[in-house]
N, C-alpha and C positions, 0 to 999 in steps of 0.2 A: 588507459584502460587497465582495469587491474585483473589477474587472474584465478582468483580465489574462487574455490568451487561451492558452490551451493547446495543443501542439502533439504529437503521437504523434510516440516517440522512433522507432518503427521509421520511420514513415512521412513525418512531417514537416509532414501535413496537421494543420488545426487538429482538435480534439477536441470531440464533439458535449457539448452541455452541457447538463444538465439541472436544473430549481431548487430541487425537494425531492426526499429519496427515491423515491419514490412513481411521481414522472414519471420516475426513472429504472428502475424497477420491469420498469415498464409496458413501458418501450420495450425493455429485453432480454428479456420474455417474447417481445412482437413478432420482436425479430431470429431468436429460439428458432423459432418457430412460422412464418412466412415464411419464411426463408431456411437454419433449421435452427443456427446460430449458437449458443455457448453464450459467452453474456457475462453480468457480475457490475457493479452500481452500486459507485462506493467515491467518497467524499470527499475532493477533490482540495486537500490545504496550500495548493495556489499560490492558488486563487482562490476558496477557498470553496463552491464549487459540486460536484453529482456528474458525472462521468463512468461509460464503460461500460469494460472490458476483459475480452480472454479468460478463460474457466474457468479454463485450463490456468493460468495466471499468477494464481491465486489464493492465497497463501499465507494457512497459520494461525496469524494473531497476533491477539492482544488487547490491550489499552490498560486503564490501570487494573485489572490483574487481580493487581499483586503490587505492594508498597511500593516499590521499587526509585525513584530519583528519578536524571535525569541532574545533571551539572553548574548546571543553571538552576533544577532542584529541579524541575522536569516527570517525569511517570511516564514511565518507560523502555516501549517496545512490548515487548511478550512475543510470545517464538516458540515454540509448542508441541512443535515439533521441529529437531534441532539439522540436519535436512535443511531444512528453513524459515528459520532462519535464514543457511544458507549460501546461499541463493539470493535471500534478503535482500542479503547481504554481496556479493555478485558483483554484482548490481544497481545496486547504489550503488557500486561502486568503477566500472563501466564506463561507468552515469551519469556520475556528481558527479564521479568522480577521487577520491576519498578511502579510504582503507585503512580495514580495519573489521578487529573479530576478534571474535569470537563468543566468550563465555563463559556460564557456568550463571549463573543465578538464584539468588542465595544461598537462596532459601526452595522451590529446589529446584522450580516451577513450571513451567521450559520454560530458555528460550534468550535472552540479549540481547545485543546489539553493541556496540561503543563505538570509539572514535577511538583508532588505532595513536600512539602519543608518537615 
């Protein structure tokens, strides 16, 4: 588990962190229920831990749901919709800086991205 702190792209401040799903659960029913809030747990690459984020900013992808392998031979994430994966692709180019293009799933499943040459 690694310990690197997180920080919200909009906001800057650090990102609350939680250690299994579960406590992440809890705490966006919480925000639901108090404050009216509608947040989703997701597992954060950087540090292993979950975090919370908006509904609205929930895209439908899956992992392991098609053969597809990137360059390191890792399953490609799948975009259910080629509208998901363009908000993928915006994301990461306004994050990271790097170009993306969206193309189909050869087994015709959804949507995946990959790095512009």
């Amino acid at each position: 588990m690694k310990s690197d702190t997180c920080f919200s792209k909009r906001t800057n401040q650090p990102l609350s962190v939680y250690y299994c799903e579960e406590e992440a659960y809890s705490a966006a029913s919480y925000e639901r229920l108090t404050r009216g809030i509608s947040l989703y747990p997701y597992l954060c690459n950087k540090c292993q831990l979950y975090h919370l984020a908006p509904e609205e900013s929930r895209l439908n992808v899956k992992h392991n749901a098609c053969f597809c392998r990137d360059s390191n031979g890792n399953p490609k994430a799948l975009y259910l919709t080629k509208e998901d994966a363009e908000k993928q692709r915006e994301k990461s180019e306004h994050e990271q800086h790097i170009r993306l293009k969206i193309y189909e799933c050869e087994q015709h499943l959804g949507f995946h991205l990959t790095h512009m040459l």
